[in-house]
One Martini backbone bead per residue (centre of mass of N, CA, C, O) as a GRO file, in nm:
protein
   77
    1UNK     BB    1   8.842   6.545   8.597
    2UNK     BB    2   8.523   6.616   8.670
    3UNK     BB    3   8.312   6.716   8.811
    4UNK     BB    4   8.095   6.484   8.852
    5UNK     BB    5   8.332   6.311   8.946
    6UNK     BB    6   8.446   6.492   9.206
    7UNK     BB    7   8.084   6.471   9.339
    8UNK     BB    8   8.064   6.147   9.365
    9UNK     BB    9   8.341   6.121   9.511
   10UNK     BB   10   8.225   6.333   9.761
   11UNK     BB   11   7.966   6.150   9.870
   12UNK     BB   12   8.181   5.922  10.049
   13UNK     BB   13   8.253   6.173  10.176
   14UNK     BB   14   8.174   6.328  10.437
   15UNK     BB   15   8.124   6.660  10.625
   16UNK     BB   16   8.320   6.717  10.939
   17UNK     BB   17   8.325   6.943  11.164
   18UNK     BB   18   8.510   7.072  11.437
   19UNK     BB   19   8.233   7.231  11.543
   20UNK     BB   20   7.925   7.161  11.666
   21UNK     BB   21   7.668   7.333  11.636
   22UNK     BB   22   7.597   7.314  11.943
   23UNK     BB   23   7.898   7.478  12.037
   24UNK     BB   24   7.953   7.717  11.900
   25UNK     BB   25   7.844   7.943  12.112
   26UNK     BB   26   8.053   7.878  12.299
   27UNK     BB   27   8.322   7.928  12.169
   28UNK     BB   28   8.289   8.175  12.026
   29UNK     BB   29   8.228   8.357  12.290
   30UNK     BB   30   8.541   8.246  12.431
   31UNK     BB   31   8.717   8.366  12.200
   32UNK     BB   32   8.616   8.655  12.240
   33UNK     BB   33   8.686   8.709  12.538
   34UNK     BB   34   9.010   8.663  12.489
   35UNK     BB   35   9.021   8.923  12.264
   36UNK     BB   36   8.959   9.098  12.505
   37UNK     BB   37   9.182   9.042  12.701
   38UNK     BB   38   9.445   9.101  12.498
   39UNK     BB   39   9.330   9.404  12.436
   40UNK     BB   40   9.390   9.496  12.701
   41UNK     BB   41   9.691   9.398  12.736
   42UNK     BB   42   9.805   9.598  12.522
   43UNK     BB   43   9.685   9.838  12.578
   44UNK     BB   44   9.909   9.842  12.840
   45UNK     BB   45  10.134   9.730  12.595
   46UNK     BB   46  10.301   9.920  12.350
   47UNK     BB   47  10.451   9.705  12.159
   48UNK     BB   48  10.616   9.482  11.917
   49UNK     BB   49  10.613   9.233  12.135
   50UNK     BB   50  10.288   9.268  12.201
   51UNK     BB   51  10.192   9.264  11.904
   52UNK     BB   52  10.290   8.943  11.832
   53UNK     BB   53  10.162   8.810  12.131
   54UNK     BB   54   9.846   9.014  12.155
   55UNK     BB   55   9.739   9.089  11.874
   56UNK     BB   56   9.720   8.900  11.662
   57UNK     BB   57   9.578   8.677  11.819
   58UNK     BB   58   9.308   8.867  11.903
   59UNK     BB   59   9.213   8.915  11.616
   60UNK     BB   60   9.181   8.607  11.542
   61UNK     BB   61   8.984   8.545  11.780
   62UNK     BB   62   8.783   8.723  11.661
   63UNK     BB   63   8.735   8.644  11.402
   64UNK     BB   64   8.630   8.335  11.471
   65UNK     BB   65   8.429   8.423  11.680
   66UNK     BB   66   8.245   8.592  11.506
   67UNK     BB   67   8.171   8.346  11.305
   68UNK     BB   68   8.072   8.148  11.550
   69UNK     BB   69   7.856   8.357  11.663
   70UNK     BB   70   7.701   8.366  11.357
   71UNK     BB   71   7.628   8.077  11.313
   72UNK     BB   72   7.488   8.020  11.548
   73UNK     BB   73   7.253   8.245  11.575
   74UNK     BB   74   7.190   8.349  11.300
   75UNK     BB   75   7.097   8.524  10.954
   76UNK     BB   76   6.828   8.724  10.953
   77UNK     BB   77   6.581   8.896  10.729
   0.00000   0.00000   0.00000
């Protein structure tokens, strides 16, 4: 299959993201503020089991939440 072909076949299914323009910011806040809660609560109990289950999750809902509310707010030069 070339690209144009790819490209052709690519225009018949649109891109539906999973969470609407309108929604971002208030996603990526509500992500923010858990990731916010998880790392006060690690860093109250830090051992190898709440690295597992309250850092790693902690990191993952910043960095998605960060990036929900940079797309949300635009970033403008």
């Amino acid at each position: 299959m070339s690209l144009i072909e790819a490209w052709d076949a690519a225009s018949a299914t649109p891109f539906h993201p999973f969470v609407s323009k309108d929604s971002q910011f208030a996603v990526g806040f509500n992500l923010l503020m858990i990731a916010i809660i998880l790392t006060g609560l690690f860093g109250l109990n830090r051992s190898f089991l709440s690295l597992a289950s309250l850092g790693v999750p902690a990191s993952v809902l910043f960095g998605f939440g960060a990036v929900f509310t940079i797309c949300a707010v635009g970033v403008y030069v």
